[in-house]
N, CA and C of each residue as an Amber inpcrd file, in Angstrom:
protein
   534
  -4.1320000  18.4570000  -4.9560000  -3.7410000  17.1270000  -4.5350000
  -3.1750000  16.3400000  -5.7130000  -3.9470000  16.4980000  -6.9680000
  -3.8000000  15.8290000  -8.0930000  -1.8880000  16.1040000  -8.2620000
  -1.2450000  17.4130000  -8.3820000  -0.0390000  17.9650000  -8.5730000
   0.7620000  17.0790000  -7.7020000   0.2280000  17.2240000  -6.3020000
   1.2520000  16.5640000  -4.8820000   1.6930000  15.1690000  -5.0330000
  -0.1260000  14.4040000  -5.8340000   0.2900000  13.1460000  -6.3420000
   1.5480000  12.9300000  -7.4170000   1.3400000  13.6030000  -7.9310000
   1.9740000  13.2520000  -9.5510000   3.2930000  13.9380000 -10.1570000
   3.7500000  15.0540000  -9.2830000   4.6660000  15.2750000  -9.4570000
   6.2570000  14.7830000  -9.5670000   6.1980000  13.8080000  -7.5840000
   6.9420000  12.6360000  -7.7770000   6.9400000  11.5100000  -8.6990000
   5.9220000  10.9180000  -8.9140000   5.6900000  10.4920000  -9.6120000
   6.6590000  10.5630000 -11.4580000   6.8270000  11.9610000 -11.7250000
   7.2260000  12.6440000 -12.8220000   8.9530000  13.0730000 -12.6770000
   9.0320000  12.8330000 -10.9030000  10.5320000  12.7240000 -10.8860000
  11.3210000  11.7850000 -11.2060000  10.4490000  10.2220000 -10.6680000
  10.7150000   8.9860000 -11.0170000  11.1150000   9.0630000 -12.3550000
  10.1570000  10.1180000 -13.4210000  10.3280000   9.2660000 -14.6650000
  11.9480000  10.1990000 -15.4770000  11.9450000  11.4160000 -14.4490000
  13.0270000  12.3710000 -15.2750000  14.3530000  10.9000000 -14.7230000
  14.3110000  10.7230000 -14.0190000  15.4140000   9.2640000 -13.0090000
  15.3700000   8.8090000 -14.2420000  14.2080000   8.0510000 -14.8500000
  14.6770000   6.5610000 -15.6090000  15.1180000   7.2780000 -16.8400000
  14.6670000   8.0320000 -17.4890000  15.1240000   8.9190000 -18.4090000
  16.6920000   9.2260000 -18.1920000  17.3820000   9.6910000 -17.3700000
  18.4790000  10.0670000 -17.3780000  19.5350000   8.5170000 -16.9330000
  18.9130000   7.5730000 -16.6230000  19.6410000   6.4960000 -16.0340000
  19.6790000   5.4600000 -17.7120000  18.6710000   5.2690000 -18.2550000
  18.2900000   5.3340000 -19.6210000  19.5580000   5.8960000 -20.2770000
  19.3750000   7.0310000 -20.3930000  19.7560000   7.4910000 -21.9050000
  21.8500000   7.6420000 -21.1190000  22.2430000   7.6970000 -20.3440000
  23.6430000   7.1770000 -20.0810000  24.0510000   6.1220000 -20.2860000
  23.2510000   4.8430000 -19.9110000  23.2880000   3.9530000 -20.1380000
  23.6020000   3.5780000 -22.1540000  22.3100000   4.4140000 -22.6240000
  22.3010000   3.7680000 -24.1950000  23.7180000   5.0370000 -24.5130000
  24.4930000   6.1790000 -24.0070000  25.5360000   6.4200000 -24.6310000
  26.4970000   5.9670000 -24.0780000  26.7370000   4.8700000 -23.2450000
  27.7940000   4.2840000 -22.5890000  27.9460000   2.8910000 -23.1440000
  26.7820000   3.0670000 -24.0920000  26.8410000   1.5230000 -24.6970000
  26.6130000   0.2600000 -24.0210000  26.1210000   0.5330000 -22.6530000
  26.2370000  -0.6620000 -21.7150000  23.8650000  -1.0710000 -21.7820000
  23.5940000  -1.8700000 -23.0300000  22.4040000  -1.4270000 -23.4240000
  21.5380000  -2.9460000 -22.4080000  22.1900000  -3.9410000 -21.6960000
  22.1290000  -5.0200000 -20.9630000  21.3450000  -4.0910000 -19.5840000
  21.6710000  -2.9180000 -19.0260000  21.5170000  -2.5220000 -18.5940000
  20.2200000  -1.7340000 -18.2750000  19.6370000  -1.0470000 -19.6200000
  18.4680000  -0.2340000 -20.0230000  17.1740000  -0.8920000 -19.1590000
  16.8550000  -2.0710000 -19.6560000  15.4810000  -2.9710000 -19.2970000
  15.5720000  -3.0880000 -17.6470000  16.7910000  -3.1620000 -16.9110000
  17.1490000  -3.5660000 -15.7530000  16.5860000  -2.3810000 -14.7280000
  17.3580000  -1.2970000 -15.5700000  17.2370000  -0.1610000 -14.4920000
  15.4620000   0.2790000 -15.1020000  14.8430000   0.3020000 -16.3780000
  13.7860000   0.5580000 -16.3810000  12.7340000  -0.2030000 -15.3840000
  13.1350000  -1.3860000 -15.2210000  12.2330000  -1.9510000 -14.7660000
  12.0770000  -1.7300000 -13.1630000  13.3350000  -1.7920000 -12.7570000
  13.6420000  -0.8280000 -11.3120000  12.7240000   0.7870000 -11.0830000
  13.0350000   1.3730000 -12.1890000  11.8300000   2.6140000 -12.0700000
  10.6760000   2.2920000 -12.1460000  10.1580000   1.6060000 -12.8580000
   8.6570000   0.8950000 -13.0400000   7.9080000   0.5220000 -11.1670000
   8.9500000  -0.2320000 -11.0700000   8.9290000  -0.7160000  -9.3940000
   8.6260000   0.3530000  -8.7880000   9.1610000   1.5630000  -8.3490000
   9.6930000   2.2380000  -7.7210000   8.5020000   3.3310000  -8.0470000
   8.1000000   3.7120000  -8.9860000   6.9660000   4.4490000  -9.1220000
   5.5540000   3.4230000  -8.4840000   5.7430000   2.2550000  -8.9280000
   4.7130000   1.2780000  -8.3180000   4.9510000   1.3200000  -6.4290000
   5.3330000   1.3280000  -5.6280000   5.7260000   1.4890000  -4.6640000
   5.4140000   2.8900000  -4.0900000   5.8710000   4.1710000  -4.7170000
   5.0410000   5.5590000  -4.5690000   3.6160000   5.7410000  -4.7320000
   2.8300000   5.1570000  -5.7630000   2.0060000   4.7990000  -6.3300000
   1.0210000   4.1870000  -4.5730000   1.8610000   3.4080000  -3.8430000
   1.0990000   2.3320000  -2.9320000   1.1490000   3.7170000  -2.1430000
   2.1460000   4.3080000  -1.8690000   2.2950000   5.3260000  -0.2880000
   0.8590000   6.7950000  -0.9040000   1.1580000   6.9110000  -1.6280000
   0.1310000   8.2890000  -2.2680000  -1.1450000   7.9130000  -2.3730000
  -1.4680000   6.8030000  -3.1150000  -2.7330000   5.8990000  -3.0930000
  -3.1250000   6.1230000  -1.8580000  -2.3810000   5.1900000  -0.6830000
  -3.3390000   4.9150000   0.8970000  -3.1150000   6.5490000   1.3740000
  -2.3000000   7.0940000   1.6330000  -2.7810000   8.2770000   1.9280000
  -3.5810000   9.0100000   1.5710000  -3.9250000   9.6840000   0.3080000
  -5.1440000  10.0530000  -0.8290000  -6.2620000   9.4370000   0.1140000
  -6.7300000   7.8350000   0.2620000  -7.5560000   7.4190000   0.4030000
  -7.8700000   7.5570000   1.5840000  -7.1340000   7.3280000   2.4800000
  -6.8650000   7.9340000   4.2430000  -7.1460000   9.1210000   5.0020000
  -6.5620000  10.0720000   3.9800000  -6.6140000  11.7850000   4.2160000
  -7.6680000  12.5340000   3.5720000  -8.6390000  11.5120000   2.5030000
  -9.0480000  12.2450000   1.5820000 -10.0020000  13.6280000   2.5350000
 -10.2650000  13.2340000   3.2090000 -11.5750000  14.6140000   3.7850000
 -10.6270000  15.6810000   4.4190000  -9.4830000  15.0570000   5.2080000
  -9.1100000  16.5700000   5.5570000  -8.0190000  17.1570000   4.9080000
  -8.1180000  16.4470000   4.1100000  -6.9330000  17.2460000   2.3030000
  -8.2300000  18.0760000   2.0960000  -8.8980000  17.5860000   1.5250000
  -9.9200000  18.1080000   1.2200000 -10.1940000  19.4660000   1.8520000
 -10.3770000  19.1490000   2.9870000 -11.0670000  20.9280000   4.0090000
 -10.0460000  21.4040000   4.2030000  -8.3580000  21.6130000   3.9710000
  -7.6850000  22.1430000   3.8960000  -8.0580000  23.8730000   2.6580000
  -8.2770000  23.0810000   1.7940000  -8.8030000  24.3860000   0.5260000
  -9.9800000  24.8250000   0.5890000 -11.0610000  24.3620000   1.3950000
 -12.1560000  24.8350000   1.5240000 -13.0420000  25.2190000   3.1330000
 -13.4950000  26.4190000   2.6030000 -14.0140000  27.2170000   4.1340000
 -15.1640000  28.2680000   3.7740000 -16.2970000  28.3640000   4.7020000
 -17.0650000  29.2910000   4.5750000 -18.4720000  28.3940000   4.0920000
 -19.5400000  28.9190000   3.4470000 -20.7110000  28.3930000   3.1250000
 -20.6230000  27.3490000   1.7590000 -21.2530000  26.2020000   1.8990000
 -21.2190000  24.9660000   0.9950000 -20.2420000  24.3600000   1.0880000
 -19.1460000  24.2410000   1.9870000 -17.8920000  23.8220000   2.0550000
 -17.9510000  22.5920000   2.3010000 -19.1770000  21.6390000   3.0480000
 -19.3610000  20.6010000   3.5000000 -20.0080000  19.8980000   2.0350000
 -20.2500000  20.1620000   1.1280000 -20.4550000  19.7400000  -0.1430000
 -19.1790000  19.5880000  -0.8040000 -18.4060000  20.9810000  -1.0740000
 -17.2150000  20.9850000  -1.4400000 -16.3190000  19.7890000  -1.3480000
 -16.5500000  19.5510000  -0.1100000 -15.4500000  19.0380000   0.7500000
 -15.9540000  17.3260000   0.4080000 -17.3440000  16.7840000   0.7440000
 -17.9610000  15.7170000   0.0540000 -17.2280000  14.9230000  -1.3000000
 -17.7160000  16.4450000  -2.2230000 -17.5570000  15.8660000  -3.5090000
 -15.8710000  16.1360000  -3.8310000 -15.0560000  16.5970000  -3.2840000
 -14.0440000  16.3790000  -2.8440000 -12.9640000  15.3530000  -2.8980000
 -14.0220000  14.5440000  -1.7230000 -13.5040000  13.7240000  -1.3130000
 -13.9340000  12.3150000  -1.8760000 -14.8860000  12.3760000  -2.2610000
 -15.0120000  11.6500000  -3.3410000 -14.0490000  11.5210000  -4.9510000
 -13.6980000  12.3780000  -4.8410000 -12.9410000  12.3090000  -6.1560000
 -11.7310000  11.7340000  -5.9260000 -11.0340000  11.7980000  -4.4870000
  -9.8150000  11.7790000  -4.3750000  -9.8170000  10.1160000  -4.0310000
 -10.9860000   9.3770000  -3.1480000 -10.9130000   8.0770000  -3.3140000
 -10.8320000   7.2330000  -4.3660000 -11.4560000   7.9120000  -5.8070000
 -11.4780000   7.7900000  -6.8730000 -10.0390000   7.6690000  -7.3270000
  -9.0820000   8.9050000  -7.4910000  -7.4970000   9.1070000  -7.7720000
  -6.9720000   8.7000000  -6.8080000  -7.1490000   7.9330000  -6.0850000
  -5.9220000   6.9180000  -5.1810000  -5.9960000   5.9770000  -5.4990000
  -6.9210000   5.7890000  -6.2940000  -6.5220000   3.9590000  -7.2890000
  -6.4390000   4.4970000  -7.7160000  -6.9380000   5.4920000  -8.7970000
  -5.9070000   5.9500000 -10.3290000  -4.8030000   5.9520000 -10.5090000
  -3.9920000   7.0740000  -9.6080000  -2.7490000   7.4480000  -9.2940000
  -1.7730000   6.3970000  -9.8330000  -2.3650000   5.0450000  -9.9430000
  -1.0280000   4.2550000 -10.9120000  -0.9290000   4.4160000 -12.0970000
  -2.2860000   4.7000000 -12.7520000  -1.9950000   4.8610000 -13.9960000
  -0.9030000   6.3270000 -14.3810000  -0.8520000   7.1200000 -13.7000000
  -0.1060000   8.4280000 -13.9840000   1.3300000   8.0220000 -13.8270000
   1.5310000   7.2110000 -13.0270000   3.2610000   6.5340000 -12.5510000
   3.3400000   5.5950000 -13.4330000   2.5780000   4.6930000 -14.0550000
   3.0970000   3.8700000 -15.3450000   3.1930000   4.7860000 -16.4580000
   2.4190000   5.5800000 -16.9140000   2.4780000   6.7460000 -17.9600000
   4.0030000   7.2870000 -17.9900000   4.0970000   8.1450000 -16.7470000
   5.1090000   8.6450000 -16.6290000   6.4980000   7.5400000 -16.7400000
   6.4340000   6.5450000 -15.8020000   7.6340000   5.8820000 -16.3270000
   8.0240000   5.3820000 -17.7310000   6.7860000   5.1710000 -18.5230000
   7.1880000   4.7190000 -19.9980000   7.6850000   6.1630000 -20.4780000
   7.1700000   6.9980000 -20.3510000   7.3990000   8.4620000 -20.9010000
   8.8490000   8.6580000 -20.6290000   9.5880000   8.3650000 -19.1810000
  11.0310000   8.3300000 -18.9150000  11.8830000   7.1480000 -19.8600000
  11.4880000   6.0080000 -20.4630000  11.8270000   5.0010000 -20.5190000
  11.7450000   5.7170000 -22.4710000  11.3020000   6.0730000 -23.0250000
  11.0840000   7.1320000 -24.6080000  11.9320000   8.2010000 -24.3280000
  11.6640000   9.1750000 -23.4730000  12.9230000   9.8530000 -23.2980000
  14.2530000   9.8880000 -23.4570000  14.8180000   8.8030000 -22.3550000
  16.0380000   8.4240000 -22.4130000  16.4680000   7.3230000 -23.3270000
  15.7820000   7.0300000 -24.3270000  15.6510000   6.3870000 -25.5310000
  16.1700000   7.2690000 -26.5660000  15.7020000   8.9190000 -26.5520000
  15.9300000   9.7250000 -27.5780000  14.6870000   9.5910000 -28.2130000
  13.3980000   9.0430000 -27.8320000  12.4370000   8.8270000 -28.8230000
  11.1850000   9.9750000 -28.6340000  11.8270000  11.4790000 -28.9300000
  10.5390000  12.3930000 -28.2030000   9.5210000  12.2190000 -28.9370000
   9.1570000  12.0490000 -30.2560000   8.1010000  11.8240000 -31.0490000
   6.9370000  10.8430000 -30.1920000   7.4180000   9.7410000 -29.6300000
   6.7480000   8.9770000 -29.2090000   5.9890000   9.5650000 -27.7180000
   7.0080000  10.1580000 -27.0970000   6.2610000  11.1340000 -25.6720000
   5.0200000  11.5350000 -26.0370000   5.5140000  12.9360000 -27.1890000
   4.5400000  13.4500000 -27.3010000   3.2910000  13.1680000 -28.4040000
   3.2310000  12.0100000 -29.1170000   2.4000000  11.5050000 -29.6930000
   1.1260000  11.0710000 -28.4380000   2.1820000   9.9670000 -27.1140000
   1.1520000   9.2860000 -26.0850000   0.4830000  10.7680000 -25.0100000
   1.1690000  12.2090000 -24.8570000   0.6170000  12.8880000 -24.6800000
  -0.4340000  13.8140000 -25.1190000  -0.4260000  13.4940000 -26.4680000
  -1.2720000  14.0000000 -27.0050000  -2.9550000  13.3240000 -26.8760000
  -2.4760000  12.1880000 -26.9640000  -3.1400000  10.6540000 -26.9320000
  -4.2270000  11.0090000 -25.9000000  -3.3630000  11.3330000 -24.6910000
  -4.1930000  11.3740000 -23.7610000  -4.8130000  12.3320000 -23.1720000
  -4.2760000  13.3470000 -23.7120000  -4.7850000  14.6260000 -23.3480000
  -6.0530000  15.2730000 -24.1310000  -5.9940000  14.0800000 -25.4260000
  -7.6290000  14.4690000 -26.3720000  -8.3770000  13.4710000 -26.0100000
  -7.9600000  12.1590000 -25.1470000  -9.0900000  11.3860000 -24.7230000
  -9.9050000  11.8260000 -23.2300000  -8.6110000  12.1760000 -22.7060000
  -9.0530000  12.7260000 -21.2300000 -10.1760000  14.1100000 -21.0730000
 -10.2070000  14.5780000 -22.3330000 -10.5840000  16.0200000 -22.5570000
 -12.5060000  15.8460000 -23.4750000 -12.0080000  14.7560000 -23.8750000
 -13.1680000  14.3430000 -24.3420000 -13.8150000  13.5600000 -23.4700000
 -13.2890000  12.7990000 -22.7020000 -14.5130000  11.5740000 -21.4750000
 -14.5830000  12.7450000 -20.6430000 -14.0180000  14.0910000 -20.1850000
 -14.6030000  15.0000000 -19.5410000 -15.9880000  15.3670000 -19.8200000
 -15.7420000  16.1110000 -21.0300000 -16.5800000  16.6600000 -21.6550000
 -18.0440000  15.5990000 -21.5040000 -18.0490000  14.8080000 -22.1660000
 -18.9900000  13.3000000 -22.3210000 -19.3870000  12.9290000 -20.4690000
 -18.3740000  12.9120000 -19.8530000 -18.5660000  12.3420000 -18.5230000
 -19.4730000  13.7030000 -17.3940000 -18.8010000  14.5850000 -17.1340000
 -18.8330000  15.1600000 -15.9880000 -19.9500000  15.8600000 -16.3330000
 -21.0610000  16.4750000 -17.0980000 -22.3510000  16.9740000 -17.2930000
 -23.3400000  15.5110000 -16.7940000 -23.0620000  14.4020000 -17.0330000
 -24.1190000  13.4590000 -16.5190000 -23.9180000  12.7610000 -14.7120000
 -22.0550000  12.3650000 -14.6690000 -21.6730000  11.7850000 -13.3090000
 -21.3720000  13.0540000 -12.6250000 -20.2580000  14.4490000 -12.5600000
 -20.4770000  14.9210000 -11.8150000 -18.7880000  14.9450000 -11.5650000
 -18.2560000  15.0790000 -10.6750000 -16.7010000  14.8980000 -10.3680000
 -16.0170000  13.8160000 -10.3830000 -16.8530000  12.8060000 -10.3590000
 -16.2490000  11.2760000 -10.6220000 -16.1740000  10.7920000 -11.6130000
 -17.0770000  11.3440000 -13.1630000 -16.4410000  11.4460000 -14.1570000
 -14.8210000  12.1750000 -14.6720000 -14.7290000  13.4840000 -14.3170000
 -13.4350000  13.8360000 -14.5240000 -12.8000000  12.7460000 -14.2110000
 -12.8130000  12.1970000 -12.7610000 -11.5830000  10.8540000 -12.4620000
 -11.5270000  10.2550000 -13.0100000 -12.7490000   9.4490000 -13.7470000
 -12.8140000   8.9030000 -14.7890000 -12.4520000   8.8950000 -16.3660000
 -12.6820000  10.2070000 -16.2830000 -11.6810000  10.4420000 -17.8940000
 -10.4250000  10.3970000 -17.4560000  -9.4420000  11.0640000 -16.6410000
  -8.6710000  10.8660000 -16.4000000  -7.8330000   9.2240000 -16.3110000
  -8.5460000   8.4660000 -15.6930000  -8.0960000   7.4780000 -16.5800000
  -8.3580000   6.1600000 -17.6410000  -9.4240000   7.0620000 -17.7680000
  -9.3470000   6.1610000 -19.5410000  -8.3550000   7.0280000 -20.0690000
  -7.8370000   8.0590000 -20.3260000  -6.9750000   9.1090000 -21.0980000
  -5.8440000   8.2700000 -20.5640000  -5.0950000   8.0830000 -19.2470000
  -3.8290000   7.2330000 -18.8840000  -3.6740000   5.8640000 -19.4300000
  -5.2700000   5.1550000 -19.6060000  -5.6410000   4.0300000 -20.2190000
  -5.1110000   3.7430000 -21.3230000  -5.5720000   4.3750000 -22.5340000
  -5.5850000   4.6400000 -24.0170000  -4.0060000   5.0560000 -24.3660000
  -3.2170000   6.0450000 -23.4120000  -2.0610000   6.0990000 -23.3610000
  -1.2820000   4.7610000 -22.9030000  -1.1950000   4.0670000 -22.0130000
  -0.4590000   2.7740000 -21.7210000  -0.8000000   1.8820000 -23.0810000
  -2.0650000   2.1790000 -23.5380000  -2.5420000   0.9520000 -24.9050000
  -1.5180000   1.3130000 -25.8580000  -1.0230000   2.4010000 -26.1590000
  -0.0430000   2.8250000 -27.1870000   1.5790000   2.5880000 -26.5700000
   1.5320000   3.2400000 -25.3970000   3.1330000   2.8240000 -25.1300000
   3.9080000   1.7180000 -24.2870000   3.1950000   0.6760000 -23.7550000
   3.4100000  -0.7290000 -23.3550000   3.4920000  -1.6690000 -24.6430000
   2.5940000  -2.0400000 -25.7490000   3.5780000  -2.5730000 -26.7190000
   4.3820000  -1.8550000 -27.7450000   4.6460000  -0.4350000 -27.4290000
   5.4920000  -0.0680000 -28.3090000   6.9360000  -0.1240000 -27.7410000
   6.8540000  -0.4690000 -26.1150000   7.7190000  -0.4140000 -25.6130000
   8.9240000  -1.9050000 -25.9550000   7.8660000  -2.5930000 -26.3760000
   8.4290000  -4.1290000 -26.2870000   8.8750000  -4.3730000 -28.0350000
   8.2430000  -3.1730000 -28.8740000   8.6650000  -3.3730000 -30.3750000
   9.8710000  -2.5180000 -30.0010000  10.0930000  -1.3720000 -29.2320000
  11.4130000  -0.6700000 -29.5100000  12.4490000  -1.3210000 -28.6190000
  12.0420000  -2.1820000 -27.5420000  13.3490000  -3.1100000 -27.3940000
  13.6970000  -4.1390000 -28.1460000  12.8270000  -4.6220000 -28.7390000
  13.0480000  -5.6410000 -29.8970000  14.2420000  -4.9010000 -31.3210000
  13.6130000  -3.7990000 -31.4380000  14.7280000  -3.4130000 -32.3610000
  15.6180000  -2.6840000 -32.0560000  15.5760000  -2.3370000 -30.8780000
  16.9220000  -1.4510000 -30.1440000  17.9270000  -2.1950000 -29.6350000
  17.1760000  -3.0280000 -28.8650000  18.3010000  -3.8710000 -27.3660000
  18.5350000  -5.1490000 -28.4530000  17.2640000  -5.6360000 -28.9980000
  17.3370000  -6.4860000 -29.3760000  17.2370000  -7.9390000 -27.8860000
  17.4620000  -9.5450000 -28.2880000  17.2680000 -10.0530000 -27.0080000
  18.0390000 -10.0630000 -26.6250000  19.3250000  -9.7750000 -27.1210000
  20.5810000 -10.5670000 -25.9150000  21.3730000  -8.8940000 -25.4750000
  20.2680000  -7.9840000 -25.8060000  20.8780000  -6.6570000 -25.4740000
  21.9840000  -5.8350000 -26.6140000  22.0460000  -6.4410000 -27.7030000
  22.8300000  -5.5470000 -28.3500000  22.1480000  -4.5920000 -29.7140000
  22.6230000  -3.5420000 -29.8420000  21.9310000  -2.4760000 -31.0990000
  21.8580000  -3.1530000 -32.3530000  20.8670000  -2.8430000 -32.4520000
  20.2300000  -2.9660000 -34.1210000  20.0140000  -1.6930000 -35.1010000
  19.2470000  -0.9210000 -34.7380000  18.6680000   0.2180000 -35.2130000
  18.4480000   1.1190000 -34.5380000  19.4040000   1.7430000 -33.2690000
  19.1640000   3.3850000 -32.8200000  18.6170000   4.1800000 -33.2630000
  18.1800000   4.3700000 -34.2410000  17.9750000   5.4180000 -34.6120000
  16.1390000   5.2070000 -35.2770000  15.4620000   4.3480000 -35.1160000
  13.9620000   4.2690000 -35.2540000  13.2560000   4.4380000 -34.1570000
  12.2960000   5.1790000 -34.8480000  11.2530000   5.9830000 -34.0520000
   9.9440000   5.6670000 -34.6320000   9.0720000   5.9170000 -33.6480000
   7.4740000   5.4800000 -34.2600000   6.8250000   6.6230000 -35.2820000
Protein backbone atom coordinates (compact mmCIF):
# COMPACT_ATOMS: atom_id res chain seq x y z
CA UNK A 1 0.00 0.00 0.00
CA UNK A 2 2.85 2.15 1.26
CA UNK A 3 4.39 1.89 -2.81
CA UNK A 4 0.57 2.54 -4.31
CA UNK A 5 0.64 5.58 -1.96
CA UNK A 6 3.82 7.08 -2.85
CA UNK A 7 4.68 6.34 -6.02
CA UNK A 8 2.39 9.04 -7.58
CA UNK A 9 3.23 10.96 -5.31
CA UNK A 10 7.12 10.62 -6.76
CA UNK A 11 5.64 11.27 -10.23
CA UNK A 12 4.46 14.64 -9.11
CA UNK A 13 7.92 15.32 -8.06
CA UNK A 14 9.83 13.84 -11.45
CA UNK A 15 6.83 16.82 -13.08
CA UNK A 16 8.24 19.65 -10.93
CA UNK A 17 11.72 18.59 -11.54
CA UNK A 18 11.46 18.59 -15.22
CA UNK A 19 9.05 21.77 -15.37
CA UNK A 20 11.86 23.30 -12.97
CA UNK A 21 14.88 22.66 -14.55
CA UNK A 22 13.42 23.92 -18.40
CA UNK A 23 12.31 26.61 -16.97
CA UNK A 24 15.93 27.57 -15.13
CA UNK A 25 17.56 26.65 -18.90
CA UNK A 26 15.11 28.80 -20.69
CA UNK A 27 16.01 31.45 -18.43
CA UNK A 28 12.41 32.25 -17.78
CA UNK A 29 13.39 31.92 -13.64
CA UNK A 30 9.81 34.23 -12.71
CA UNK A 31 8.43 31.12 -13.50
CA UNK A 32 10.29 28.35 -11.17
CA UNK A 33 8.39 29.36 -7.66
CA UNK A 34 5.02 29.50 -9.75
CA UNK A 35 5.06 26.19 -11.25
CA UNK A 36 6.76 24.77 -7.93
CA UNK A 37 4.24 25.88 -6.01
CA UNK A 38 1.54 24.44 -8.42
CA UNK A 39 3.30 20.95 -7.76
CA UNK A 40 3.31 21.50 -4.06
CA UNK A 41 -0.63 21.94 -4.55
CA UNK A 42 -1.08 19.17 -6.61
CA UNK A 43 0.76 16.59 -4.55
CA UNK A 44 -1.30 18.24 -1.59
CA UNK A 45 -4.55 17.38 -3.38
CA UNK A 46 -3.26 13.54 -4.14
CA UNK A 47 -2.16 13.53 -0.72
CA UNK A 48 -6.27 14.33 0.21
CA UNK A 49 -7.58 11.41 -2.47
CA UNK A 50 -4.88 8.56 -1.06
CA UNK A 51 -5.21 9.77 2.55
CA UNK A 52 -9.33 9.23 2.58
CA UNK A 53 -9.05 6.21 0.71
CA UNK A 54 -6.07 4.54 2.87
CA UNK A 55 -8.36 5.54 5.71
CA UNK A 56 -11.70 4.24 4.07
CA UNK A 57 -10.29 0.98 2.55
CA UNK A 58 -7.89 0.40 5.19
CA UNK A 59 -9.34 -3.30 6.24
CA UNK A 60 -10.08 -4.56 2.94
CA UNK A 61 -6.61 -3.35 1.41
CA UNK A 62 -5.57 -4.95 4.09
CA UNK A 63 -7.28 -8.68 3.59
CA UNK A 64 -6.44 -8.38 0.11
CA UNK A 65 -2.61 -9.79 1.10
CA UNK A 66 -3.68 -11.78 3.81
CA UNK A 67 -5.44 -15.35 4.15
CA UNK A 68 -5.39 -18.48 6.15
CA UNK A 69 -4.68 -18.70 10.11
CA UNK A 70 -3.95 -15.28 12.18
CA UNK A 71 -5.04 -13.29 9.29
CA UNK A 72 -7.66 -11.48 11.41
CA UNK A 73 -4.66 -10.08 13.49
CA UNK A 74 -2.73 -9.53 10.38
CA UNK A 75 -5.30 -7.78 8.95
CA UNK A 76 -6.04 -5.66 12.52
CA UNK A 77 -2.63 -4.59 12.87
CA UNK A 78 -2.76 -3.86 9.33
CA UNK A 79 -5.07 -1.78 9.40
CA UNK A 80 -4.05 0.04 11.92
CA UNK A 81 -1.01 1.09 10.41
CA UNK A 82 -2.58 2.25 7.34
CA UNK A 83 -4.97 4.75 9.36
CA UNK A 84 -1.80 5.82 10.74
CA UNK A 85 -0.14 6.49 6.84
CA UNK A 86 -3.19 8.25 5.58
CA UNK A 87 -2.32 11.22 7.58
CA UNK A 88 1.27 10.61 7.00
CA UNK A 89 1.11 10.23 3.38
CA UNK A 90 1.65 14.16 3.23
CA UNK A 91 4.65 14.16 4.57
CA UNK A 92 6.06 11.78 1.64
CA UNK A 93 4.36 14.33 -1.12
CA UNK A 94 6.01 17.41 0.53
CA UNK A 95 9.40 15.42 0.69
CA UNK A 96 9.07 14.40 -2.65
CA UNK A 97 8.04 17.71 -4.10
CA UNK A 98 11.01 19.62 -2.50
CA UNK A 99 13.19 16.70 -3.77
CA UNK A 100 11.62 17.65 -7.48
CA UNK A 101 12.01 21.34 -6.74
CA UNK A 102 16.50 20.38 -5.90
CA UNK A 103 16.40 18.34 -8.78
CA UNK A 104 15.35 20.55 -11.35
CA UNK A 105 17.51 23.09 -9.63
CA UNK A 106 20.61 20.88 -10.57
CA UNK A 107 21.15 20.67 -6.80
CA UNK A 108 21.66 16.63 -6.40
CA UNK A 109 23.89 17.01 -3.36
CA UNK A 110 21.05 18.43 -1.56
CA UNK A 111 18.47 15.32 -2.60
CA UNK A 112 20.65 13.11 -1.45
CA UNK A 113 22.01 14.67 1.68
CA UNK A 114 17.75 15.06 2.80
CA UNK A 115 17.66 11.30 1.77
CA UNK A 116 20.05 10.27 3.63
CA UNK A 117 18.64 12.44 6.45
CA UNK A 118 15.84 10.48 6.49
CA UNK A 119 16.55 7.28 5.85
CA UNK A 120 19.06 7.20 9.16
CA UNK A 121 16.31 8.84 11.18
CA UNK A 122 13.53 6.66 9.94
CA UNK A 123 15.79 3.57 10.52
CA UNK A 124 16.63 4.55 13.84
CA UNK A 125 12.87 5.61 15.39
CA UNK A 126 12.26 2.01 13.90
CA UNK A 127 14.64 0.41 15.61
CA UNK A 128 13.86 2.60 19.09
CA UNK A 129 10.02 2.49 18.21
CA UNK A 130 8.63 -0.81 16.96
CA UNK A 131 10.17 -3.39 19.85
CA UNK A 132 8.06 -1.24 22.49
CA UNK A 133 4.69 0.24 20.12
CA UNK A 134 4.51 -2.47 17.65
CA UNK A 135 3.49 -1.40 13.88
CA UNK A 136 2.49 2.01 14.75
CA UNK A 137 5.83 2.82 15.63
CA UNK A 138 7.28 2.02 12.14
CA UNK A 139 4.48 4.74 11.01
CA UNK A 140 5.85 6.64 13.30
CA UNK A 141 9.38 6.65 12.41
CA UNK A 142 8.41 7.02 9.18
CA UNK A 143 7.43 10.25 9.84
CA UNK A 144 9.62 11.78 12.06
CA UNK A 145 12.32 10.59 9.23
CA UNK A 146 9.88 12.81 6.50
CA UNK A 147 9.83 15.29 9.53
CA UNK A 148 13.59 15.89 10.09
CA UNK A 149 13.80 15.80 6.23
CA UNK A 150 11.25 18.84 5.53
CA UNK A 151 13.39 20.55 8.74
CA UNK A 152 16.40 20.56 6.31
CA UNK A 153 14.76 21.20 2.95
CA UNK A 154 11.88 23.89 3.52
CA UNK A 155 14.38 26.55 4.71
CA UNK A 156 16.91 25.57 2.45
CA UNK A 157 14.48 25.95 -0.05
CA UNK A 158 13.86 29.67 0.70
CA UNK A 159 17.96 30.30 1.10
CA UNK A 160 18.35 28.76 -2.51
CA UNK A 161 15.69 31.03 -3.92
CA UNK A 162 17.11 33.85 -2.25
CA UNK A 163 20.34 33.28 -4.01
CA UNK A 164 19.16 31.78 -7.16
CA UNK A 165 15.84 33.61 -8.21
CA UNK A 166 16.71 36.11 -6.01
CA UNK A 167 13.24 38.50 -5.25
CA UNK A 168 12.33 39.92 -8.35
CA UNK A 169 13.32 36.50 -10.04
CA UNK A 170 16.57 37.13 -11.58
CA UNK A 171 20.13 34.90 -11.20
CA UNK A 172 22.62 35.55 -8.83
CA UNK A 173 24.62 32.48 -8.23
CA UNK A 174 23.55 29.21 -10.27
CA UNK A 175 25.83 27.50 -9.48
CA UNK A 176 25.67 27.12 -5.28
CA UNK A 177 24.91 24.22 -3.63
CA UNK A 178 24.59 23.24 0.05
Amino acid sequence: MDDFACIPEQGIAFSISTYIAQNRGAEKYDRIRKGFRAGIRLEVCYWLLIGTAAAVFRTPVTALFVKGEGADEVIHLGSRYLMNMSVFYLWPALTNGFQGFYRGMGKMYTTILGTVIQISIRTLCTYLLAPSVGITGIAFACVIGWSVMLMFEIPYYFVTCRKILGKKGTVHNENTDF
